[in-house]
C-alpha positions as CSV (number, residue, x, y, z in Angstrom):
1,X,52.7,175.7,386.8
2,X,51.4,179.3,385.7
3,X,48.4,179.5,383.7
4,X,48.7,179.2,380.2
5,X,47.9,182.4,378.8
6,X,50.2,182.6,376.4
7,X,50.2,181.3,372.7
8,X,49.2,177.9,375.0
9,X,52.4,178.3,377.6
10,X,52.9,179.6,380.7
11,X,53.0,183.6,381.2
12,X,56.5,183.1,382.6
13,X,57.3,182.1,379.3
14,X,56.3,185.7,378.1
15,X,58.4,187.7,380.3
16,X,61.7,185.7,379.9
17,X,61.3,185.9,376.0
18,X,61.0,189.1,376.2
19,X,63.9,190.0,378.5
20,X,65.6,187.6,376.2
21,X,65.0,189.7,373.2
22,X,65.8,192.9,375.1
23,X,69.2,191.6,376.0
24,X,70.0,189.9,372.5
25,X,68.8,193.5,371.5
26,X,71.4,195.1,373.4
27,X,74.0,192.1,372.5
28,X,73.7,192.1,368.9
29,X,73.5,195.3,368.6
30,X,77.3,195.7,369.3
31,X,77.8,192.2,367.5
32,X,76.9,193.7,364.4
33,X,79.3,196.8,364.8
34,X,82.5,194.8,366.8
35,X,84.3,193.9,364.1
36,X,83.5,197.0,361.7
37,X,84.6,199.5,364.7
38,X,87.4,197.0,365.2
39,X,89.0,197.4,361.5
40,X,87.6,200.4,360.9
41,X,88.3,202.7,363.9
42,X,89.4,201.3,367.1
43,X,92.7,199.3,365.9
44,X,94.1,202.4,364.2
45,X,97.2,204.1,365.1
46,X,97.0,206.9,367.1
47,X,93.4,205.4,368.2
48,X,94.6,201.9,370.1
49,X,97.3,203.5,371.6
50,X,95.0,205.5,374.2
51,X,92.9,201.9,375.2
52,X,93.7,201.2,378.6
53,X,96.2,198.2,378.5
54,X,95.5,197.2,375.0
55,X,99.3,197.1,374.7
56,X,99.9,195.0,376.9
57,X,96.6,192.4,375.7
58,X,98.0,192.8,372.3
59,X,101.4,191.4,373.1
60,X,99.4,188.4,375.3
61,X,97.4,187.4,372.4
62,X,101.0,187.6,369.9
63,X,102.8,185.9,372.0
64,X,100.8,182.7,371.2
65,X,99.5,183.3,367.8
66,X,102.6,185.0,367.0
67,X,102.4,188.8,364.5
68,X,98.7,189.7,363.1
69,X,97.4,192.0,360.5
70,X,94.7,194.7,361.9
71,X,91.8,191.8,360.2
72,X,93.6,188.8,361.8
73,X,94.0,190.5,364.9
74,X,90.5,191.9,365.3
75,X,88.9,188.3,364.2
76,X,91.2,187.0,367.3
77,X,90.0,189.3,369.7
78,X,86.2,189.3,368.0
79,X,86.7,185.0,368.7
80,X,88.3,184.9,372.5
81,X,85.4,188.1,373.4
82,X,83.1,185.3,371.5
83,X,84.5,182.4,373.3
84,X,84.4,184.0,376.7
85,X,80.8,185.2,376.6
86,X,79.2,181.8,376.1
87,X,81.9,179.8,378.4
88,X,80.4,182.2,381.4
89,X,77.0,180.7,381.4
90,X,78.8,177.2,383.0
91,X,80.6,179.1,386.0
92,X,77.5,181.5,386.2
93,X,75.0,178.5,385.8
94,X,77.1,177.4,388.8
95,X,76.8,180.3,390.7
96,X,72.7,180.5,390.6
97,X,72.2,176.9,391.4
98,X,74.5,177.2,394.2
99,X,74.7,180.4,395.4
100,X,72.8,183.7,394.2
101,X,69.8,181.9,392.8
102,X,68.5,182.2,388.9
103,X,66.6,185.3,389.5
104,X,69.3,187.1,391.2
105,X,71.9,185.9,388.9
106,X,70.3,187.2,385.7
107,X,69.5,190.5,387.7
108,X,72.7,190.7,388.3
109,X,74.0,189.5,385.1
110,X,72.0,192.1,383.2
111,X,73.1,195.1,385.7
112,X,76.8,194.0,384.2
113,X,75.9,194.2,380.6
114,X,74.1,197.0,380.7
115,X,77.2,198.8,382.2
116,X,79.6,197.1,379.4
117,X,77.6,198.4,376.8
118,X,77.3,202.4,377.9
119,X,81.8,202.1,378.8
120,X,81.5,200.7,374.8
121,X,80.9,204.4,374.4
122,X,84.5,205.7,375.7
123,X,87.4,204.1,373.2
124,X,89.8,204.2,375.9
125,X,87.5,201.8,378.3
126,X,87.2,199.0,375.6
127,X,88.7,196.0,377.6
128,X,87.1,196.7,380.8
129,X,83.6,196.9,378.7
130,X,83.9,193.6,377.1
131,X,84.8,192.5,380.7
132,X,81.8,193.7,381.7
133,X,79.8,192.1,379.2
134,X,81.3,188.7,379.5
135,X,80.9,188.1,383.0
136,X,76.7,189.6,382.6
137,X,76.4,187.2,380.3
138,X,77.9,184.5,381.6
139,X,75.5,184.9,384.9
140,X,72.3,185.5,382.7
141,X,72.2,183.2,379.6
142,X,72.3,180.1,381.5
143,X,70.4,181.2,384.6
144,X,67.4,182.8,382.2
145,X,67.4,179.7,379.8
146,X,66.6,177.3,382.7
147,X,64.3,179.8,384.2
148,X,62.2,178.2,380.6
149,X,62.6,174.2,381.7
150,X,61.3,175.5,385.5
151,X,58.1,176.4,384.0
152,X,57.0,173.0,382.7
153,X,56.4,169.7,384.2
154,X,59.2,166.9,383.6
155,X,57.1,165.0,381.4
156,X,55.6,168.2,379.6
157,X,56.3,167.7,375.6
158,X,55.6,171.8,375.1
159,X,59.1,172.4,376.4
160,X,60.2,172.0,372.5
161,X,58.4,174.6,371.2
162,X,58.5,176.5,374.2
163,X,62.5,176.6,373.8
164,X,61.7,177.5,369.9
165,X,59.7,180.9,371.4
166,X,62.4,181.4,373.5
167,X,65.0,181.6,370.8
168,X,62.5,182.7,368.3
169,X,63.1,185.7,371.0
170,X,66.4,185.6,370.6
171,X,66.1,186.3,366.9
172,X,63.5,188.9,367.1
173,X,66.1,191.3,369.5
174,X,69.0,190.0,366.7
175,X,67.1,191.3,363.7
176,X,66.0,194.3,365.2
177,X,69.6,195.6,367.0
178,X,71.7,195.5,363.3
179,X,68.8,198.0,361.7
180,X,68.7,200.6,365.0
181,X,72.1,200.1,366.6
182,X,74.1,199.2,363.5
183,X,72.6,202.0,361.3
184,X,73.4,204.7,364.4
185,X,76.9,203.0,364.8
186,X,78.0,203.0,360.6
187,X,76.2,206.0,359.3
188,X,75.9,208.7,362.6
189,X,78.9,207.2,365.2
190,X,80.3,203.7,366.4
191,X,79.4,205.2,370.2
192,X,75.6,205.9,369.1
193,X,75.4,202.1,368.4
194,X,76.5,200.7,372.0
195,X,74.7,203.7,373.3
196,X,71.3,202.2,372.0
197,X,72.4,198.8,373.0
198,X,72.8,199.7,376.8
199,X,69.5,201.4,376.6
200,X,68.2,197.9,375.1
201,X,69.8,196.1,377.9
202,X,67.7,199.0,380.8
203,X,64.6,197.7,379.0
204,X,65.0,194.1,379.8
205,X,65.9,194.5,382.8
206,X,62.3,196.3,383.2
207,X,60.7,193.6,381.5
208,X,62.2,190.7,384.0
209,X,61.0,192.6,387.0
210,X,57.7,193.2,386.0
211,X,57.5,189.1,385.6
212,X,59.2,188.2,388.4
213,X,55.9,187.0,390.2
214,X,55.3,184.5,387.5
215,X,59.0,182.5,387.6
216,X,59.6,179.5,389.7
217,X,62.6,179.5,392.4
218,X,64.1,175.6,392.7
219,X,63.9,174.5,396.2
220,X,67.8,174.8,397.3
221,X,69.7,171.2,397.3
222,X,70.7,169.5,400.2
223,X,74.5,169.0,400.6
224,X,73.6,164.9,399.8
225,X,71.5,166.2,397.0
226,X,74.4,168.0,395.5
227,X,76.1,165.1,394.9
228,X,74.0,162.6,394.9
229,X,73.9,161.5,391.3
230,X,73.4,158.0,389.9
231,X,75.9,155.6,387.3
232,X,73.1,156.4,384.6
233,X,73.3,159.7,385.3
234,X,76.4,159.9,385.2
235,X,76.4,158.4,381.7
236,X,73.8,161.3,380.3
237,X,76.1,164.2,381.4
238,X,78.8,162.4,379.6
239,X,77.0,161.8,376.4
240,X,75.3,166.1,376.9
241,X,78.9,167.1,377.2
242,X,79.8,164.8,373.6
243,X,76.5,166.4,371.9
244,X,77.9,170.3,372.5
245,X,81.5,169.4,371.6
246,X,79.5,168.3,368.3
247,X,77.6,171.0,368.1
248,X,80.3,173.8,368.3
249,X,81.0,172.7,364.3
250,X,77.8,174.1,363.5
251,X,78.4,177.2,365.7
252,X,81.8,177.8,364.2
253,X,80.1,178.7,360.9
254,X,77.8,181.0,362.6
255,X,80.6,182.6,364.4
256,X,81.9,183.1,361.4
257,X,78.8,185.3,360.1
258,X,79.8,187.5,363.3
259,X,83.4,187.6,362.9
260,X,84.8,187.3,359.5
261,X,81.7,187.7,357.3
262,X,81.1,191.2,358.3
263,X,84.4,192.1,356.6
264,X,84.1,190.1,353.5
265,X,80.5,191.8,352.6
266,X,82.2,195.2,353.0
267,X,84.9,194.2,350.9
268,X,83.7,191.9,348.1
269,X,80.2,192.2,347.9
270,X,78.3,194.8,345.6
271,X,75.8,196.6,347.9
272,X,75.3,199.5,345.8
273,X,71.2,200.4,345.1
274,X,71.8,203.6,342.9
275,X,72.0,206.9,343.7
276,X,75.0,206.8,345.3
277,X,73.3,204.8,348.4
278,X,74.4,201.3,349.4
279,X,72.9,198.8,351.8
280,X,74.7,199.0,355.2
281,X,76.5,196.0,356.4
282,X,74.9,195.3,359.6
283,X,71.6,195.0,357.8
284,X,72.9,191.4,357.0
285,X,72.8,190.7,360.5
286,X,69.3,191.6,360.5
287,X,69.0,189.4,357.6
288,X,70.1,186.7,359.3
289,X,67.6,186.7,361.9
290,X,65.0,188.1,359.6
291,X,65.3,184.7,357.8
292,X,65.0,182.4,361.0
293,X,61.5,184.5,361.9
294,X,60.1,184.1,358.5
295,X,61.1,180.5,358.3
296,X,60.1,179.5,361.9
297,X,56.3,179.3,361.3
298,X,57.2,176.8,358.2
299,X,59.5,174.6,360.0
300,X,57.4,174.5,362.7
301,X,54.1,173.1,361.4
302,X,56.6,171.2,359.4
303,X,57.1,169.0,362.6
304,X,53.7,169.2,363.7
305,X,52.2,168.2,360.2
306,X,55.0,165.6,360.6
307,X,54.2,164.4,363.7
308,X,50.6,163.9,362.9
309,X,51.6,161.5,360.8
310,X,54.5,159.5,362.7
311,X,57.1,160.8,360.5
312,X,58.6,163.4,362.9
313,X,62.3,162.8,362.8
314,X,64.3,162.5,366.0
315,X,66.3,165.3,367.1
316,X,69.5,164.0,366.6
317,X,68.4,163.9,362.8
318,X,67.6,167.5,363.0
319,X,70.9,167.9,364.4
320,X,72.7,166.2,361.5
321,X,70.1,167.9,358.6
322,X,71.1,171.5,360.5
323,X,74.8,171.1,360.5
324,X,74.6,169.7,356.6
325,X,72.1,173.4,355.9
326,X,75.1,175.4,357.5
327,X,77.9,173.6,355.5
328,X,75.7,174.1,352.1
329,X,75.4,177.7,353.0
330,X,78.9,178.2,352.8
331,X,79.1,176.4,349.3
332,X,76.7,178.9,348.0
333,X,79.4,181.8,349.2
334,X,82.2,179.8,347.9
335,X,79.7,179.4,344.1
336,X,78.9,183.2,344.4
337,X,82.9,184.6,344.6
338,X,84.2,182.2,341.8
339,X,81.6,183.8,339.3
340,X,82.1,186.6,340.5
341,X,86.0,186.5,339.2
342,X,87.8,189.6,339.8
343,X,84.7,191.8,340.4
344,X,82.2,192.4,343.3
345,X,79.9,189.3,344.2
346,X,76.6,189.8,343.2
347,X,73.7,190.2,346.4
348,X,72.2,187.6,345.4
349,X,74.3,185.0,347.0
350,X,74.6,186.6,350.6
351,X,70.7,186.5,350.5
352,X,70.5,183.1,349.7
353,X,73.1,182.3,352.2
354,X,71.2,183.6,354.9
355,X,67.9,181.3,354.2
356,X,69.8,178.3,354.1
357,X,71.7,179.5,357.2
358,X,68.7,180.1,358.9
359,X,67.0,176.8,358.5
360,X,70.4,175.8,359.5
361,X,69.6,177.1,362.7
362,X,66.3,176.6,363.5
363,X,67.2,173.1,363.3
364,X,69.9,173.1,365.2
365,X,70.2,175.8,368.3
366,X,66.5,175.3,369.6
367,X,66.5,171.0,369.3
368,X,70.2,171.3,371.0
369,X,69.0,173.4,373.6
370,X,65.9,171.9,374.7
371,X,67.7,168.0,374.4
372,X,70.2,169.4,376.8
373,X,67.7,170.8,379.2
374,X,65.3,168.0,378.8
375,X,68.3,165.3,379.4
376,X,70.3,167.2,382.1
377,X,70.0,165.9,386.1
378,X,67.8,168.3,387.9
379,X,70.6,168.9,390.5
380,X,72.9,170.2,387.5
381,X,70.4,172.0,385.0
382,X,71.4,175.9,384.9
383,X,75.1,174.1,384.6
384,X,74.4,171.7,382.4
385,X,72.3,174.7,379.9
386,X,75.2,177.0,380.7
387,X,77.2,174.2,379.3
388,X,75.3,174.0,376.1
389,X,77.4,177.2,375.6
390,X,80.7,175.5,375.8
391,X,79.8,174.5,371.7
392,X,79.5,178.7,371.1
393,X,83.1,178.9,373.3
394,X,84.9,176.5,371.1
395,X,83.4,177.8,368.3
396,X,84.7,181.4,369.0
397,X,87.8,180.7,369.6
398,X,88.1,178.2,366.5
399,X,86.7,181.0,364.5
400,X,88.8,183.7,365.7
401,X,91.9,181.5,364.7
402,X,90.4,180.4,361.7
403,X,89.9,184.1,360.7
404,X,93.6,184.3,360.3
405,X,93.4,182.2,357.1
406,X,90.7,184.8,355.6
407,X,93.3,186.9,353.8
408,X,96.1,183.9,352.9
409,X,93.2,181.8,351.4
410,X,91.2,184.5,349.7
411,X,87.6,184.3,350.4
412,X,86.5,180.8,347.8
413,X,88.5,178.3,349.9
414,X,87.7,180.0,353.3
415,X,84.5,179.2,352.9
416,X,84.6,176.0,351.6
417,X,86.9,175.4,354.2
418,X,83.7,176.4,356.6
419,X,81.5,174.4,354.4
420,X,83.3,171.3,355.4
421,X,83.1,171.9,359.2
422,X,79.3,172.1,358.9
423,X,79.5,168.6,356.7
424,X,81.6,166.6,359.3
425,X,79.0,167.7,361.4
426,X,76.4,166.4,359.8
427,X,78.4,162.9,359.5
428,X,79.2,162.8,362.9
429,X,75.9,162.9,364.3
430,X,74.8,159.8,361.7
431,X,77.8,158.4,362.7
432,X,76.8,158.4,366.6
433,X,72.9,158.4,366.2
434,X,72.1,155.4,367.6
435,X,73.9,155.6,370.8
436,X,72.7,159.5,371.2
437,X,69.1,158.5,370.7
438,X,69.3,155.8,373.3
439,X,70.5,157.9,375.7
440,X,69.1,161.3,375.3
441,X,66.0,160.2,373.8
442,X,65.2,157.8,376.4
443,X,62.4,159.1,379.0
444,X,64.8,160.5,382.3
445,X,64.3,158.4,385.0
C-alpha cells in the first residue's frame, strides 16, 4: 500500500480523484447543455437534417416508441445516450480485467472521450460523438473506480470514505463544468461548451499519467482462477446484481435532473434577478453538486460522531433513507408548481430541491458503490463496479421513456410520479434488509 499522504489515504487516491474530477469536468459539462442544445438548436428543422444519419436513428428509435415531439424525442435520445454510458463500464470492466489492464483501459477510455467531446463541436458529427463518448466511458468508469478498492487492504475499513473522496471528486468536476462550460455553451455558443469539456478531459488525462507510479496493477488470473468461484460466492454476485436493480429507482430521479428537469426550469421557473438578467439554467447543475460538497463534511462526521457511539446505521439503511430523500425532493417540486398556479414557480423550491437531493445522494451513490466493491469476488471486481452502473443504465433508459409523459401530465404529477419511484425504493430496501445485510454485510471470506 502507498504511503498515506493524503487527507490519511494513499496518494493513489489523489491522482485518481482528480482525473475523476477532470473527466466528470469534461462529462458534465456537456450534461448540463445536451438537452438545452437538443430542444433548442440541434433538433430544429433545417439543423437535424445535415446530422450524419440522424434520419435514419430517428426512425429506429420511432419505430419502437412510435411519433415524438422535439421534448419527447430529445429526453429519448438524452435517456438511451444516458443508458449506454453507464452500461459500458460492465463490458469495459471486462475488457481491463481480462485483456488491456485498468491502467490501459482508462488511458484508452479517456483518449475516446476526449475525442467525443471536441466532434460535439461540428453539428453534423453528433452521433459519432456520443459514440465516442460512450464507449470512453464505458472503459474508464469502471476500470478507474476499482483502481480505488486496489489501493487498500481487504480488511481496510477507510475504503468508505475513501469511495466518498472519490465521488466527492466526482461532484467537485460536476459543479464546476455547468458554471464554465454551460455559461460558454448558453450565453457565447453551444460548440464553446463541448469545446471546454474536451479540454477538461486533456487535463485528466495529464493528471492520470503523472500518478501512474502510485496505482497498483492486479496480478493477471490464471485460466482456473477465472472461473474458479465458490457456491457462496456465487450467492453475493446474485444478491450485488439485486442491490443495483434497486438502486436504479433512486438513479431514475437523478436522471431525471439531467434529462427532463433542465427543460422544466427553463420553462416554469422564474429565474429573473432584475435588470433584465436571469440565472442560466445550467447553474442548477452546479447547484446540484454544490449542495452534495457543502453537505458532505456534515454527513460525514454525522457517521463518525455516530459511530463513536454504536449508533452508525448499516448501509442498507442509508440506502433506504437516500432513496426516501430523493422521493421527498420531488414532492417539494410537485408543492412548489401547485402554488405556483398558472404563473412561474418561485426559486425557492428548485433550491430546496437540490439539498434534499443532495443528501439524497451522498447517502446513496458512495455507500452503493463501496458495498459493491467491498462485496464483489476479487476475480470479478472492475466487472462487478462496472456493473454498479447497470442501476444508471436502467435508469436512463426508464427516464428517457418516462420523459414522454412530461408534457401529457404537466409538470405536478410528473413529479410526484418521480416521487414515488424514490419511495418504493426506500420500501424495498426495508423490505429486503435483513437478507441484504447478511449477505453483503458479512466479512468476505
Amino acid at each position: 500500500m502507498s504511503k498515506d499522504d493524503f487527507m490519511g489515504h494513499p496518494k493513489g487516491l489523489a491522482y485518481i480523484a482528480f482525473t475523476e474530477a477532470w473527466e466528470r469536468f469534461s462529462f458534465y459539462g456537456m450534461q448540463a447543455l445536451l438537452m438545452l442544445y437538443m430542444t433548442g438548436r440541434l433538433l430544429k428543422p433545417g439543423v437535424v437534417d445535415q446530422v450524419w444519419g440522424f434520419a435514419q436513428f430517428r426512425n429506429l428509435v420511432e419505430s419502437v416508441t412510435g411519433p415524438l415531439s422535439v421534448q419527447a424525442l430529445a429526453a429519448q435520445i438524452f435517456g438511451i445516450y444516458v443508458a449506454l454510458v453507464y452500461l459500458g463500464p460492465v463490458i469495459g470492466g471486462l475488457v481491463g480485467d481480462r485483456w488491456l489492464g485498468r491502467t490501459r483501459a482508462v488511458l484508452t477510455g479517456a483518449a475516446l472521450l476526449a475525442t467525443g467531446h471536441f466532434l460535439m463541436v461540428f453539428e453534423t458529427a453528433f452521433l459519432p460523438a456520443l459514440g465516442c463518448i460512450i464507449c470512453g466511458a464505458g472503459l474508464l468508469k469502471g476500470n478507474l473506480a476499482a483502481q480505488v478498492a486496489a489501493l487498500y487492504a481487504p480488511d481496510d475499513r477507510r475504503i468508505d470514505d475513501g469511495y466518498t473522496l472519490y465521488v466527492t471528486s466526482v461532484v467537485v468536476g460536476a459543479f464546476l463544468s455547468p458554471l464554465v462550460c454551460g455559461t460558454l455553451g448558453e450565453l457565447y455558443g453551444w460548440h464553446y461548451g463541448f469545446g471546454a469539456a474536451g479540454l477538461g478531459m486533456l487535463v485528466g488525462i495529464a493528471v492520470y499519467l503523472r500518478g501512474l507510479k502510485h496505482f497498483k496493477e492486479p496480478l493477471k488470473a490464471t485460466k482456473a482462477q477465472k472461473v474458479c468461484l465458490t457456491g457462496a460466492e456465487w450467492g453475493r454476485i446474485g444478491v450485488l446484481c439485486g442491490l443495483i436493480l434497486i438502486t436504479s429507482l433512486f438513479w431514475t430521479v437523478q436522471s431525471q435532473i439531467w434529462n427532463t428537469y433542465p427543460v422544466w426550469l427553463r420553462d416554469d421557473v422564474s429565474l429573473g434577478i432584475g435588470l433584465g438578467l436571469s440565472i442560466p439554467v445550467t447553474w442548477f447543475q452546479s447547484l446540484d453538486a454544490f449542495a452534495v460538497l457543502a453537505l458532505t463534511p456534515v454527513v460525514m462526521g454525522m457517521w463518525k460522531g455516530m459511530a463513536k457511539r454504536g449508533m452508525e446505521p448499516s448501509d442498507i439503511v442509508k440506502l433506504a433513507m437516500g432513496c426516501a430523500l430523493f422521493g421527498s425532493g420531488c414532492v417539494l417540486l410537485t408543492v412548489g408548481q401547485w402554488l405556483a398556479g398558472a404563473g412561474k414557480v418561485a426559486v425557492i423550491w428548485p433550491l430546496l430541491f437540490h439539498f434534499v437531493i443532495g443528501a439524497g445522494y451522498l447517502l446513496c451513490s458512495p455507500v452503493a458503490l463501496a458495498l459493491v466493491a467491498r462485496s464483489a469476488p476479487v476475480q470479478v471486481k472492475s466487472m462487478m463496479v462496472g456493473g454498479y452502473y447497470i442501476g444508471l443504465f436502467i435508469a436512463g433508459i426508464f427516464s428517457g421513456w418516462l420523459g414522454r409523459f412530461y408534457e401529457p401530465l404537466h409538470p405536478p404529477l410528473f413529479w410526484l410520479l418521480h416521487a414515488g419511484i424514490g419511495l418504493a425504493g426506500a420500501l424495498i430496501l426495508l423490505v429486503l434488509y435483513a437478507p441484504l445485510r447478511r449477505i453483503l454485510l458479512a466479512k468476505p471470506q
